[in-house]
C-alpha positions in Angstrom: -41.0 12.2 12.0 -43.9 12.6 9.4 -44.4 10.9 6.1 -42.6 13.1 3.1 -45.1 15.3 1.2 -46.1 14.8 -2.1 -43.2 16.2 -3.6 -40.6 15.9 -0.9 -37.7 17.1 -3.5 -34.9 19.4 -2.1 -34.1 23.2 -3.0 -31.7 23.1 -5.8 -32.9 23.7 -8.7 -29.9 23.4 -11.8 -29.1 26.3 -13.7 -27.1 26.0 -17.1 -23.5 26.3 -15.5 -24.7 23.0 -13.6 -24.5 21.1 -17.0 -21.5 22.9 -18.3 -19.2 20.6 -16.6 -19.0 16.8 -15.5 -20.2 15.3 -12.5 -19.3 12.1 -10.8 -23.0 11.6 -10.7 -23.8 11.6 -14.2 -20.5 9.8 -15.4 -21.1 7.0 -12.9 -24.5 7.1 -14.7 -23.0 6.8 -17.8 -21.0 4.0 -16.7 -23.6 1.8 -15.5 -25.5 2.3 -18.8 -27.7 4.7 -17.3 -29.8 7.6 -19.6 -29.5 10.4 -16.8 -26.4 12.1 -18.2 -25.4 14.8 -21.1 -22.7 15.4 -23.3 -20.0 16.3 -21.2 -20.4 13.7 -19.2 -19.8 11.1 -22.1 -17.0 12.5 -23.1 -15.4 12.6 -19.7 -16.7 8.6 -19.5 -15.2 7.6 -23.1 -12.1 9.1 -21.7 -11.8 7.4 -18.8 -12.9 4.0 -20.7 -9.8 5.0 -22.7 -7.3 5.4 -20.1 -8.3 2.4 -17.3 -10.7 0.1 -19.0 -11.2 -1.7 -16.0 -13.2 1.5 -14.8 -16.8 0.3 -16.2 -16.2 -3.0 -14.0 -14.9 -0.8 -11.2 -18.5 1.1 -11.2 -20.5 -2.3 -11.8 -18.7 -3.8 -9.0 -19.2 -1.0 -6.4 -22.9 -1.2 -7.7 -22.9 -4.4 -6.7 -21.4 -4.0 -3.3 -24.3 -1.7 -3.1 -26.6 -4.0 -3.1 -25.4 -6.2 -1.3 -24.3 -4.7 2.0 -28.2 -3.1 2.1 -29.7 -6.2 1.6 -27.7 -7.5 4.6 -28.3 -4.2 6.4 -31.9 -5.0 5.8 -31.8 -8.1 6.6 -29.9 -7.2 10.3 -33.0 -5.0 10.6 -31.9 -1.8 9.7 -35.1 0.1 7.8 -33.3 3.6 7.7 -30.6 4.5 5.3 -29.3 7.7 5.0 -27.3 7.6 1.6 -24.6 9.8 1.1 -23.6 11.4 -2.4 -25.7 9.1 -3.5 -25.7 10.2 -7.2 -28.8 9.5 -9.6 -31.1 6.4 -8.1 -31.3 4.4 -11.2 -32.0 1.0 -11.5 -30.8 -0.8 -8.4 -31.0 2.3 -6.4 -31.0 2.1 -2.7 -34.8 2.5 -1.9 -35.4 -0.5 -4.1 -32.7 -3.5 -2.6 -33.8 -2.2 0.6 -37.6 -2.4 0.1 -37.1 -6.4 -1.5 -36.5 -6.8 2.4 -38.5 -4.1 4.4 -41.6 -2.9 2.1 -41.6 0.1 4.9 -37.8 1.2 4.4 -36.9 5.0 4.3 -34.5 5.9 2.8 -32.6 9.5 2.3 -30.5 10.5 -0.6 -27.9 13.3 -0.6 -25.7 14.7 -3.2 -23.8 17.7 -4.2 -25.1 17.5 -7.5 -28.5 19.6 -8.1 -28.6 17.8 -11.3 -28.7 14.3 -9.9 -31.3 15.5 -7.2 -33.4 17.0 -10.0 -32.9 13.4 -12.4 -34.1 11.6 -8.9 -37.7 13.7 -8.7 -38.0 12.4 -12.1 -36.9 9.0 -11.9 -39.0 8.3 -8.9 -41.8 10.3 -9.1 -43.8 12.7 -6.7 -45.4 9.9 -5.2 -42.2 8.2 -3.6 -43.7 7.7 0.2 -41.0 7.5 2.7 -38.1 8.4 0.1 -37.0 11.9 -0.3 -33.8 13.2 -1.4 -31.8 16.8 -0.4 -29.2 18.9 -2.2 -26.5 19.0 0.2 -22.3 18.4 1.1 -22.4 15.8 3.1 -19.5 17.4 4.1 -21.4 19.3 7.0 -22.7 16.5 8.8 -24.8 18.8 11.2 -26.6 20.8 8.3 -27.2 17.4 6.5 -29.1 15.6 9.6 -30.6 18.9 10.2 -32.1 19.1 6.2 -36.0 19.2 6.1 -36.0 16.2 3.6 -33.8 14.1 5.9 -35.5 14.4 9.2 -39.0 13.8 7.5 -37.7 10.5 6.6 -35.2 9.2 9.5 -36.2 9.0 12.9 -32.4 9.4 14.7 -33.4 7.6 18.1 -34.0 4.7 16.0 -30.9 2.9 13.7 -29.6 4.3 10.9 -27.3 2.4 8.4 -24.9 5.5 7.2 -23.9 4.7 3.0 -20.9 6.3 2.1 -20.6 4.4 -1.7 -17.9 5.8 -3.7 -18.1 9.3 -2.6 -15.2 10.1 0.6 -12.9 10.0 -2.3 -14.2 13.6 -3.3 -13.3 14.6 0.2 -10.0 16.0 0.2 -7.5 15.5 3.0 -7.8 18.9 3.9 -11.3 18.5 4.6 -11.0 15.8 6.9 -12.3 12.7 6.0 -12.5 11.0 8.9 -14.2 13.6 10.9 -16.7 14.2 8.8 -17.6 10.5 8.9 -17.0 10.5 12.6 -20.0 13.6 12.7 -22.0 11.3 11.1 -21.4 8.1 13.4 -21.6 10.7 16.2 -25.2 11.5 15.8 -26.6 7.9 15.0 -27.7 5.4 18.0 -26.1 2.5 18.9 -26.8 -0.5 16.2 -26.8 1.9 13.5 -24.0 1.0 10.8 -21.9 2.3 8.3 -21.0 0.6 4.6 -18.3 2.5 3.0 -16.4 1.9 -0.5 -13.7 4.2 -1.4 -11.9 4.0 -4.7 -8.3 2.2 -3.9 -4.8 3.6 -4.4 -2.9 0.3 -3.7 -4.3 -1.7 -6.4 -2.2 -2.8 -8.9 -4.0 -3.5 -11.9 -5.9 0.7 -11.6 -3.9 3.1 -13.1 -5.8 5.2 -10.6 -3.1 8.2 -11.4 -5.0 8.7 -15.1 -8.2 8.7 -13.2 -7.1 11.1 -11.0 -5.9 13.4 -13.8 -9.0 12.7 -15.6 -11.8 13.4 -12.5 -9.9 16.8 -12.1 -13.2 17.7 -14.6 -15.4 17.3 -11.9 -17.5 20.0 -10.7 -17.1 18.7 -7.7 -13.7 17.8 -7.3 -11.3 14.7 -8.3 -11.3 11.8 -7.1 -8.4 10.9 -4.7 -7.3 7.1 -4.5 -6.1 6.1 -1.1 -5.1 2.9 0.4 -6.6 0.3 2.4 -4.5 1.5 5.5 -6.0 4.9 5.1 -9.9 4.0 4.4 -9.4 1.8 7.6 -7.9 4.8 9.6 -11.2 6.9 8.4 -14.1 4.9 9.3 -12.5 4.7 12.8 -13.3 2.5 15.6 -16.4 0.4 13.7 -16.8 -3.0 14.4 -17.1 -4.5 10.9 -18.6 -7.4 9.8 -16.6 -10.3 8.1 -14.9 -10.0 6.0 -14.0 -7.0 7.1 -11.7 -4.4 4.8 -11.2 -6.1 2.0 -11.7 -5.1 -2.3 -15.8 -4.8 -3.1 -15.8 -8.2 -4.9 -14.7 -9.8 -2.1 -17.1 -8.5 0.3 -19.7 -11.4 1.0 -19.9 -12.3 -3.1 -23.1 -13.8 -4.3 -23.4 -17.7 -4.2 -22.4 -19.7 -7.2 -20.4 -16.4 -8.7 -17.5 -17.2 -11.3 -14.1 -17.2 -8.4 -11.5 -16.3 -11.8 -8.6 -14.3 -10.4 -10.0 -10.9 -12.1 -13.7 -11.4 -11.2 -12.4 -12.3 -7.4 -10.5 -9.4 -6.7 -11.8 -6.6 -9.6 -11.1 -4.1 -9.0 -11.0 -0.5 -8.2 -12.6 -0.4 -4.8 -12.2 -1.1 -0.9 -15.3 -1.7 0.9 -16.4 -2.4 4.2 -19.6 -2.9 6.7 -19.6 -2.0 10.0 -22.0 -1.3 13.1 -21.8 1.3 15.7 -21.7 0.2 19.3 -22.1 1.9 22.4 
């Protein structure tokens, strides 16, 4: 493993038809009161705003979760994260929680989006030691961990924490969710880990049928809702921390956080942290 070069960026380079369309990316952007999105991807966010209202506090809550579970990863002593469909690294991004902890972190990013990987050279800058970030479907495990940008920044004999945040939802059944996480896990060492979130079918208060209908826009496909039984039955055989499976806000909530009934269990989101053993 050698340090990234000087512009460590990956291969795809977006074309017009990439910003014809909405991307997960981009409207997650948008949600979080980013700058890195167009046109279409407003609309698409105004309309979802329109139809579940609770979705803005669904994307600031799995950001949230985000930061969390890598500062605990970072703190177990995990200084290798390999971020899947990670989106655009804005403010809070993964490099930066992880780096409060370990200065010397490394970190990976992968998306689908070419758009989000270009918006990611720009947000962080040629100089970005240690970080690099790949246009890729994490969908192929192998040809992910096998990506130039990757494997100049993660050593695999050493841990790996594998982030999956909001993204196996865009994996269709048919594609097998749970063995392409599995050809992740499969490839890690033991005491590497996995934190997942996945966008919930079996909550209550989401009318996660209108987002569904909605995220049909997506470039790269809609999201799919499924329910706690099924995220559990896709991350496998992970030990998980406490609390185990449970909705993002709920997962080890910051000290001295309002406990209301919507703030405790808002909303949208399952999430979970895990560690492989041997």
């Amino acid at each position: 493993m050698v340090d990234a070069p000087s512009h460590p960026w990956s291969s795809g380079v977006p074309g017009p038809a990439d910003f014809d369309r909405p991307s997960s990316a981009r409207v997650y952007d948008f949600l979080l009161g980013g700058t890195s999105h167009g046109a279409v991807d407003r609309v698409l966010g105004r309309d979802l705003l329109r139809a579940e209202p609770l979705v803005e506090s669904i994307a600031r809550e799995n950001r949230s979760f985000l930061r969390r579970a890598v500062t605990f990863l970072a703190h177990a002593g995990i200084d290798q994260f390999l971020d899947l469909g990670s989106g655009i690294p804005t403010m809070g991004n993964t490099h930066e929680v992880a780096r409060r902890v370990r200065p010397d972190a490394r970190v990976a990013y992968v998306d689908i989006d070419p758009v989000a990987v270009a918006h990611g050279e720009l947000l962080l800058g040629p100089g970005s030691q240690g970080i690099t970030a790949t246009h890729a479907d994490l969908r192929h495990p192998e040809a992910v961990l096998a990506a130039p940008a990757v494997t100049q920044v993660l050593d695999l004999d050493r841990p790996v924490a594998v982030l999956m945040f909001s993204v196996l939802q865009h994996v269709p059944d048919a594609d097998d969710p749970a063995g392409v996480v599995r050809g992740y896990l499969s490839r890690v060492v033991p005491g590497s880990a996995l934190a997942v979130s996945h966008f919930s079918g079996d909550d209550p208060r989401i009318d996660s049928e209108a987002i569904r209908r909605l995220t049909r826009a997506y470039a790269g496909g809609t999201a799919t809702p499924r329910s706690g039984a099924d995220l559990a039955a896709i991350i496998g055989d992970v030990e998980l921390v406490e609390p185990g499976l449970v909705y993002a806000a709920q997962w080890r909530p910051e000290a001295g956080r309002h406990q209301g009934p919507l703030d405790t269990a808002c909303c949208g989101h399952r999430a979970a942290v895990g560690f492989v053993r041997g």
